[in-house]
C-alpha positions as CSV (number, residue, x, y, z in Angstrom):
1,X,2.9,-57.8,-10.2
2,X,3.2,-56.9,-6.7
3,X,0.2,-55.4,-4.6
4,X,1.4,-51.5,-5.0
5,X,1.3,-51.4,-8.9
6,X,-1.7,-53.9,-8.5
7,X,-3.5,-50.4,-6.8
8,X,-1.3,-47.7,-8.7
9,X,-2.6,-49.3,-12.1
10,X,-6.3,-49.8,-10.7
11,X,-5.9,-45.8,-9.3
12,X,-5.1,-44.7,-12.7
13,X,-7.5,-46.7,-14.2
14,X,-10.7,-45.2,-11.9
15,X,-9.1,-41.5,-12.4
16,X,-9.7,-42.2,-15.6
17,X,-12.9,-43.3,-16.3
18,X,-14.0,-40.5,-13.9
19,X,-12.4,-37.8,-16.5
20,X,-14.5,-40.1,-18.8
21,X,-17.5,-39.5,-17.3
22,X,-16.9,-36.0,-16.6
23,X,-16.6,-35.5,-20.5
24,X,-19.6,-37.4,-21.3
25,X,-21.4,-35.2,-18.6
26,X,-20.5,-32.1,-20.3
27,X,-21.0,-33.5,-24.0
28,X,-24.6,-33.9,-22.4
29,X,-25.0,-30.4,-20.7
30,X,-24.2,-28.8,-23.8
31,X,-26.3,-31.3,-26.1
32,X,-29.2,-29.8,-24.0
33,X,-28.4,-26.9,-23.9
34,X,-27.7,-26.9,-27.7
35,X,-31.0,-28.4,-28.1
36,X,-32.9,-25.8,-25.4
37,X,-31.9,-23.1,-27.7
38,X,-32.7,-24.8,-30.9
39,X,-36.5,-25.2,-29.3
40,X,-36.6,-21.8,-28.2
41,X,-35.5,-20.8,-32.1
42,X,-37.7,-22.4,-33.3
43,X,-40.3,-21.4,-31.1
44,X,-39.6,-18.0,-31.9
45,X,-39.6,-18.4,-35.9
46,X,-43.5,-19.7,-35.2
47,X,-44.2,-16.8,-33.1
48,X,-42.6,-14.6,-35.6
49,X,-44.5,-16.0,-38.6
50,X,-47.7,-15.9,-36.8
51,X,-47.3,-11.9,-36.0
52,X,-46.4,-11.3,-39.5
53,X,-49.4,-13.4,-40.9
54,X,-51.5,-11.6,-38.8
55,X,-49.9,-8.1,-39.6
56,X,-50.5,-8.8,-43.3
57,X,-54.0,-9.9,-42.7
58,X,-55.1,-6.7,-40.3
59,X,-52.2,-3.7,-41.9
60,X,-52.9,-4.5,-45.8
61,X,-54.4,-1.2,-47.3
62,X,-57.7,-2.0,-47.5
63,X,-57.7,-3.0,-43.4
64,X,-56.2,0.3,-42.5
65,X,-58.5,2.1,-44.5
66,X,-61.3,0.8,-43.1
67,X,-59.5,1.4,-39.2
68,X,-58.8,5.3,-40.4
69,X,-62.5,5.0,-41.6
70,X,-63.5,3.9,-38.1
71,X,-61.5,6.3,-36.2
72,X,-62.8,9.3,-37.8
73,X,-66.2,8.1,-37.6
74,X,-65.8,7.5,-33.9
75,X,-64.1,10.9,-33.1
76,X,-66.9,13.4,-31.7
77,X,-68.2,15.5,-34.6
78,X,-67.9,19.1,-34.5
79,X,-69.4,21.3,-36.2
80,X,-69.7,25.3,-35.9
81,X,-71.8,28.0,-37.8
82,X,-71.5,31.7,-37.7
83,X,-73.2,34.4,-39.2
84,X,-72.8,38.3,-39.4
85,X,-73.7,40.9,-41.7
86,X,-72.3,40.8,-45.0
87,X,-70.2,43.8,-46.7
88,X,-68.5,44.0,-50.1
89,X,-65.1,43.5,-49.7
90,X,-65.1,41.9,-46.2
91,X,-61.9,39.6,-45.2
92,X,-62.4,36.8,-43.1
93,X,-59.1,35.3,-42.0
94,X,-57.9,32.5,-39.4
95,X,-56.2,33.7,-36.3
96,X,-54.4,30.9,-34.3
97,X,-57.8,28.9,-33.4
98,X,-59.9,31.5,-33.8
99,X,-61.0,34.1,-36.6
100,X,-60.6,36.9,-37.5
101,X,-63.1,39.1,-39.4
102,X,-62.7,42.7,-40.5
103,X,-65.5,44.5,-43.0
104,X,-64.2,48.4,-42.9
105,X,-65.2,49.6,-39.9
106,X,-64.7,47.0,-37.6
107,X,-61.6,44.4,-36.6
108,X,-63.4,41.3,-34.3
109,X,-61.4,38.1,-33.5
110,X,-64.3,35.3,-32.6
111,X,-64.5,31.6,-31.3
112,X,-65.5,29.0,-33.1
113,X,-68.8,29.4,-30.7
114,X,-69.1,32.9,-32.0
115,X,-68.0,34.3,-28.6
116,X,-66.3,37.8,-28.8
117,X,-62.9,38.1,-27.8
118,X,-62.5,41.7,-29.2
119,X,-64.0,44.3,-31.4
120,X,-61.7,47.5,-32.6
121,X,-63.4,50.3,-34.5
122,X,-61.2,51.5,-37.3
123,X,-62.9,52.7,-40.0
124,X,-60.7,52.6,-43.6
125,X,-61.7,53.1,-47.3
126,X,-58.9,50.9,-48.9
127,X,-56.9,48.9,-46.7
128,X,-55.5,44.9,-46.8
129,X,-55.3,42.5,-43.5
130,X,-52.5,40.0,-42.7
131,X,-51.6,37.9,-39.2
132,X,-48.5,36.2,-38.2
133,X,-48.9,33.8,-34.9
134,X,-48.0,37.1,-33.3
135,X,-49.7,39.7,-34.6
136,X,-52.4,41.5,-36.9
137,X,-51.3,43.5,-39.7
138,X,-53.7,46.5,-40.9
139,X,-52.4,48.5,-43.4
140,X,-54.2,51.7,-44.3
141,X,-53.5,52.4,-48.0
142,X,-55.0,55.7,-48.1
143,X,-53.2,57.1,-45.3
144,X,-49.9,54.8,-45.3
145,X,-49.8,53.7,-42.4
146,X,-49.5,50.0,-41.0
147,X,-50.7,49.2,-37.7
148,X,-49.5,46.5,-35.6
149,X,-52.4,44.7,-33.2
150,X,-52.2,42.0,-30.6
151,X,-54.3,38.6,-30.3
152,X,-55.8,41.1,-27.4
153,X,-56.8,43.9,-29.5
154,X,-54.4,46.3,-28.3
155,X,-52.9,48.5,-31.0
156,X,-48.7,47.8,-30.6
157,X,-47.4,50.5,-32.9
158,X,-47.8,52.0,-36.4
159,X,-45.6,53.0,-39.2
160,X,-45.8,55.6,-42.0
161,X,-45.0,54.6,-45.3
162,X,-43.4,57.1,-47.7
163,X,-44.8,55.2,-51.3
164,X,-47.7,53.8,-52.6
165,X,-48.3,50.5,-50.8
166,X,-49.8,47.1,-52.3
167,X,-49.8,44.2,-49.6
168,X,-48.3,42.9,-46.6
169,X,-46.9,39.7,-46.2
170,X,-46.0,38.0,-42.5
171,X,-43.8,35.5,-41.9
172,X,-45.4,32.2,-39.1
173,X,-42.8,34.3,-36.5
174,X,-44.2,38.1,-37.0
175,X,-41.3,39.6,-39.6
176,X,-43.4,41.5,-42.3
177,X,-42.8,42.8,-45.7
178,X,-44.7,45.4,-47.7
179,X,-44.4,46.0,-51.2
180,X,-44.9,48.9,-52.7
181,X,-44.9,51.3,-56.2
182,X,-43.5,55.0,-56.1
183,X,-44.4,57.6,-57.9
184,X,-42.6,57.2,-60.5
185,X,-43.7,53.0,-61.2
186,X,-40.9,51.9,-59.8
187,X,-41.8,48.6,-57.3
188,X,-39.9,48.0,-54.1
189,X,-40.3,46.1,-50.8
190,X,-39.6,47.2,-47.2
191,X,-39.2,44.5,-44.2
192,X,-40.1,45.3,-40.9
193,X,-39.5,43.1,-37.4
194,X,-42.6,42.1,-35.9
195,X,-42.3,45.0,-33.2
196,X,-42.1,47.6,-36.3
197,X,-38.3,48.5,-36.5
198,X,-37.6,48.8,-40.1
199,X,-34.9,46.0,-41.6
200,X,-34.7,47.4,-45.0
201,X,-36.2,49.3,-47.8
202,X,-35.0,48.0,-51.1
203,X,-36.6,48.7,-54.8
204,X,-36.3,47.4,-58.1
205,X,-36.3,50.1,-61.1
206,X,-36.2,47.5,-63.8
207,X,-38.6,44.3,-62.3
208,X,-42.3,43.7,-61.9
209,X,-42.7,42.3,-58.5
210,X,-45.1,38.9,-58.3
211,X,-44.4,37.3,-55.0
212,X,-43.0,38.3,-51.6
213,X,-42.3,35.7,-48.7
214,X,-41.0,35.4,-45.2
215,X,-39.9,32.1,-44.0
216,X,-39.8,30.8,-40.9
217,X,-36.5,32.5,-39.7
218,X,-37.9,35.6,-41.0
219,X,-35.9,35.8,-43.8
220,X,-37.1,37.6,-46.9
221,X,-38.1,36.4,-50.8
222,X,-38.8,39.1,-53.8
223,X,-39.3,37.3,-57.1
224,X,-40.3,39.7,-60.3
225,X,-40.0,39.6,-63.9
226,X,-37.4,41.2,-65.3
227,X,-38.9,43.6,-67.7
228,X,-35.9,44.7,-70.0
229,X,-35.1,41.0,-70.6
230,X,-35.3,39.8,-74.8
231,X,-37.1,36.8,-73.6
232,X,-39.2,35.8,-70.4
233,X,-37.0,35.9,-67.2
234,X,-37.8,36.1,-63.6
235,X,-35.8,37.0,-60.9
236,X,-35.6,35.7,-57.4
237,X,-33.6,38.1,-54.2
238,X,-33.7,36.3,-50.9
239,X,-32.0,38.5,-47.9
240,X,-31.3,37.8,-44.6
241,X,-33.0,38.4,-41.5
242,X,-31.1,41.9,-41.5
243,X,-32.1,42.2,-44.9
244,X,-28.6,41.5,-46.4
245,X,-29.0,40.1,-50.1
246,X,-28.1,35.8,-49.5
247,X,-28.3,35.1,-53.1
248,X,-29.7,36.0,-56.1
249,X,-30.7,34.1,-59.2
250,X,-32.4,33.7,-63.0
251,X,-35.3,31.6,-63.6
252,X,-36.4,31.3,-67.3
253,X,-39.7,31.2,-69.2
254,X,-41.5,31.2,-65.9
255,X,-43.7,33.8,-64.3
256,X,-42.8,33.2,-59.9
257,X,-46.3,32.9,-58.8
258,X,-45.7,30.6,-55.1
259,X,-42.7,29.1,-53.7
260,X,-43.4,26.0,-51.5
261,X,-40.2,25.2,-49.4
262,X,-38.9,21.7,-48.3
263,X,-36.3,20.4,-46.5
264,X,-33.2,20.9,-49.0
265,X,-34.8,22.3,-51.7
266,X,-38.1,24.6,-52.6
267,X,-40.2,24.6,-55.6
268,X,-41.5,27.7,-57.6
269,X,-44.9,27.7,-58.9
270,X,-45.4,29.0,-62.6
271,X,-49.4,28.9,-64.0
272,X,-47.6,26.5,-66.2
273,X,-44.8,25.0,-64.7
274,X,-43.4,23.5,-61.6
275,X,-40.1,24.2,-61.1
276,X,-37.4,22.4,-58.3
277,X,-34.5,24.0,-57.2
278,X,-32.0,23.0,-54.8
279,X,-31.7,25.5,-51.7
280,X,-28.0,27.1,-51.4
281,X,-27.0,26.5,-54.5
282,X,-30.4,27.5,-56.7
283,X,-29.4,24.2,-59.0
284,X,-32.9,23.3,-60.6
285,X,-33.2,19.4,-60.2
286,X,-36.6,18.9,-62.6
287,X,-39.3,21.4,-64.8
288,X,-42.3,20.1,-65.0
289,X,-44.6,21.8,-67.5
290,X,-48.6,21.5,-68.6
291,X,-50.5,23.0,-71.3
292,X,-53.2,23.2,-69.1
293,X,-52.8,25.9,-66.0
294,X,-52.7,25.1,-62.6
295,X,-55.0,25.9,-60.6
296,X,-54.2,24.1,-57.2
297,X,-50.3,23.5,-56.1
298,X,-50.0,21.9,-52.4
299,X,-47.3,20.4,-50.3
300,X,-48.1,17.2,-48.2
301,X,-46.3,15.0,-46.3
302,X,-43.5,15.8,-49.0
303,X,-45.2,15.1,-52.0
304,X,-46.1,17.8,-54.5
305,X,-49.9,17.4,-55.1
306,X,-50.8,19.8,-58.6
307,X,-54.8,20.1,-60.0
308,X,-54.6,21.9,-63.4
309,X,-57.7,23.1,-64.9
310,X,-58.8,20.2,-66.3
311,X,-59.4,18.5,-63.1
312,X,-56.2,16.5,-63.2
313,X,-54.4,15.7,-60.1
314,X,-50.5,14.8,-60.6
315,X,-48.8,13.7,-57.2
316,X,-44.9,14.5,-57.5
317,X,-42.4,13.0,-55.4
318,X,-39.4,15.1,-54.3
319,X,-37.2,13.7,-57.2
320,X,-39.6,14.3,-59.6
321,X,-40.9,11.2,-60.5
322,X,-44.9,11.2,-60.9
323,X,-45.8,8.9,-58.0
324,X,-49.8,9.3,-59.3
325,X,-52.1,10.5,-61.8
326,X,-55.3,10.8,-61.9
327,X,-58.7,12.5,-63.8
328,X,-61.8,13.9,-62.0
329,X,-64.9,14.4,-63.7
330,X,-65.8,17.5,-62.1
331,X,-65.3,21.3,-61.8
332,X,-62.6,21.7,-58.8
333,X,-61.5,25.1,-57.9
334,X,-58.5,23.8,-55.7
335,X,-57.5,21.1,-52.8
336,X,-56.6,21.0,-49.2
337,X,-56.6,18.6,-46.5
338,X,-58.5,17.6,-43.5
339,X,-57.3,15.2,-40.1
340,X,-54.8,13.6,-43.2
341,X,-57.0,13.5,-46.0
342,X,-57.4,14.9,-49.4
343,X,-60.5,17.3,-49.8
344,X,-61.8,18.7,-53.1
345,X,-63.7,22.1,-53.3
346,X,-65.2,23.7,-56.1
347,X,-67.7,26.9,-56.0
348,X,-70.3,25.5,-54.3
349,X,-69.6,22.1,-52.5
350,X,-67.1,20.3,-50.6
351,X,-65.8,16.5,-51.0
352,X,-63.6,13.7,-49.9
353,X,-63.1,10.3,-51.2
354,X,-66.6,9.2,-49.7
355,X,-68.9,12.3,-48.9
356,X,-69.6,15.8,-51.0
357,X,-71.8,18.9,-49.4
358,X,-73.2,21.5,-51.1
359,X,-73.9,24.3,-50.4
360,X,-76.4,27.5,-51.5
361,X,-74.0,29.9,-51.3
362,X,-71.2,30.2,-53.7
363,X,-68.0,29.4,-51.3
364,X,-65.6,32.6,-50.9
365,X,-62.6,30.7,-49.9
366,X,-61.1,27.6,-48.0
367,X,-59.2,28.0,-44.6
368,X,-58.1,26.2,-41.6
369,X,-58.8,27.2,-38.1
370,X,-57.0,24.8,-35.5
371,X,-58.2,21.3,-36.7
372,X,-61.3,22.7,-38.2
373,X,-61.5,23.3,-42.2
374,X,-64.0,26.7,-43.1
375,X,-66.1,26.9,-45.3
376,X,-66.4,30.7,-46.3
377,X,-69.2,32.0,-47.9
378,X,-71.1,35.9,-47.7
379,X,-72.1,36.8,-44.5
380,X,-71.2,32.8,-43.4
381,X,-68.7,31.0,-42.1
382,X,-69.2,26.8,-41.5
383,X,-66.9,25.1,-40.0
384,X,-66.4,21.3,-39.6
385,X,-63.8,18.8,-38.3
386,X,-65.1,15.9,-40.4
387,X,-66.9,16.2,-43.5
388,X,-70.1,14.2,-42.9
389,X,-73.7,14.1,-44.1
């Protein structure tokens, strides 16, 4: 073999065992790499099982009950009394964060300090007080005539009434409806805007009226029993904002005492029966019935929570299904809830799942003023924003 294919062979040769090597170099490149990420998996998997060891040790219920036990004990207690002079048939009502107290002669809106913010003199025999976040609502029932205040004081307007009126209702964003009875017996409703303007006047010769609402897009809700009915039957109307009849339906063997709407559905409140329907179409999805009357039917966190009058609690979930049950060895007039948590009252104490206070006076009535729960009692208001000894 002559010298040039001596050095093309040996050429060829080194060109290849460089390609070699070039392979072997990446083969090696990517090994690491390969083996870099596998390290860093499985460095992640540790980290991963450690945070969800120590998420089960510190977030299992009993852990976050004792953190929401901590954080209510370390938020500043507040605590407010107020007293005044005690009438017969004096209403004490919330008013945004304050309250609002009228006694006959006299409409004041207070502080939780007790600090005045105003004090109208308008003196009525028989009369009945509502609020929307707007306004007050002061409805003579002598005279017929429904006055619209501000949060200032300031009377807005008033309207005369041509019948015999019974109560106002107000909707969160100031549409009102007041029903009424004529001469004659016959029951009606008429809806006003919250500046006063009259939507509709609408009566119903052959029902008993037992509930009136206004939702939050001041729409309107009359349910009543039909009286000329063979067999128990209520009837539900809900109109428009302009007071243009939506829908109308039949409910039976139930008496309409509260509605409590949801997102896609609402749920009518019988002393003896919980009732779902679906909105729009009025389809009911579930009856639930008691021997034993309710006496305490609240909406939270969209559960149904129902105390009948033998001191037993049923929690409802939206489908029906009883998510909890439970007896109380106690006398309960209703529930409500404070910063997230269930709170028991009966005629003369208060209690949550650790503390109970009593009280002398026999309790009026429950509200809520901002983040504060009241205790009402005569001539008395307490308020609190924990229930502590």
């Amino acid at each position: 073999m002559d010298k040039e294919k001596i050095d093309s062979v040996l050429e060829e040769f080194l060109k290849q065992q460089e390609l070699q090597a070039e392979r072997e170099r990446k083969k090696q490149e990517l090994e690491l790499k390969k083996e870099r990420r596998q390290k860093i998996f499985n460095r992640a998997k540790i980290i991963l099982a450690v945070i969800l060891i120590f998420a089960a040790l510190i977030f299992n219920p009993y852990n976050i009950r004792k953190m929401k036990d901590y954080r209510q004990q370390q938020r500043p207690r507040e605590e407010y009394q107020m007293t005044w002079n005690y009438s017969q048939g004096m209403e004490v009502i919330p008013f945004g964060q304050d309250i609002l107290i009228y006694d006959s002669s006299n409409l004041r809106l207070l502080k939780l300090s007790g600090e005045e913010i105003f004090n109208v003199n308008l003196a009525l025999d028989s009369w009945t007080l509502e609020v929307s976040d707007k306004n007050i609502y002061l409805l003579d029932k002598v005279e017929k005539t429904l006055y619209f205040i501000s949060s200032k004081g300031e009377f807005k307007n008033n309207v005369q009434l041509s019948n015999i009126p019974q109560k106002i209702v107000a909707g969160k964003n100031g549409a009102i409806a007041v029903y009424y009875r004529t001469e004659v017996g016959v029951e009606g409703t008429v809806f006003f805007s919250s500046e006063g303007k009259q939507i509709a006047d609408l009566n119903f010769p052959k029902v008993s009226i037992t509930k009136v609402m206004v939702n939050d897009q001041n729409q309107f809700t009359v349910h009543g029993v039909y009286r000329m009915a063979p067999s128990l039957t209520s009837n539900m109307y809900h109109y428009s904002s302009e007071g243009n009849l939506i829908y109308s339906s039949e409910i039976k063997d139930a008496i309409v005492i509260d509605q409590i709407d949801m997102k896609d559905r609402y749920m009518l409140v019988d002393i003896n029966n919980l009732i779902m329907l679906r909105k729009n179409t009025n389809e009911e999805i579930f009856r639930i019935s008691s021997a034993i009357p309710f006496i305490s039917v609240q909406l939270h966190e969209d559960k149904i929570y129902a105390l009948d009058r033998r001191n037993k609690l049923t929690v409802i979930n939206p489908d029906g299904s009883i998510a909890d049950e439970k007896y109380y060895q106690s006398d309960f007039e209703g529930i409500t809830w404070l910063d997230g948590e269930l709170v028991f009252y009966s005629r003369d104490y208060v209690k949550n799942s650790q503390t109970q206070l009593k009280f002398s006076k026999p309790i009026e009535k429950i509200i809520h003023v901002g983040n504060h729960l009241g205790v009402v009692m005569k001539g008395e208001i307490r308020l609190m924003n924990r229930i502590v000894q």
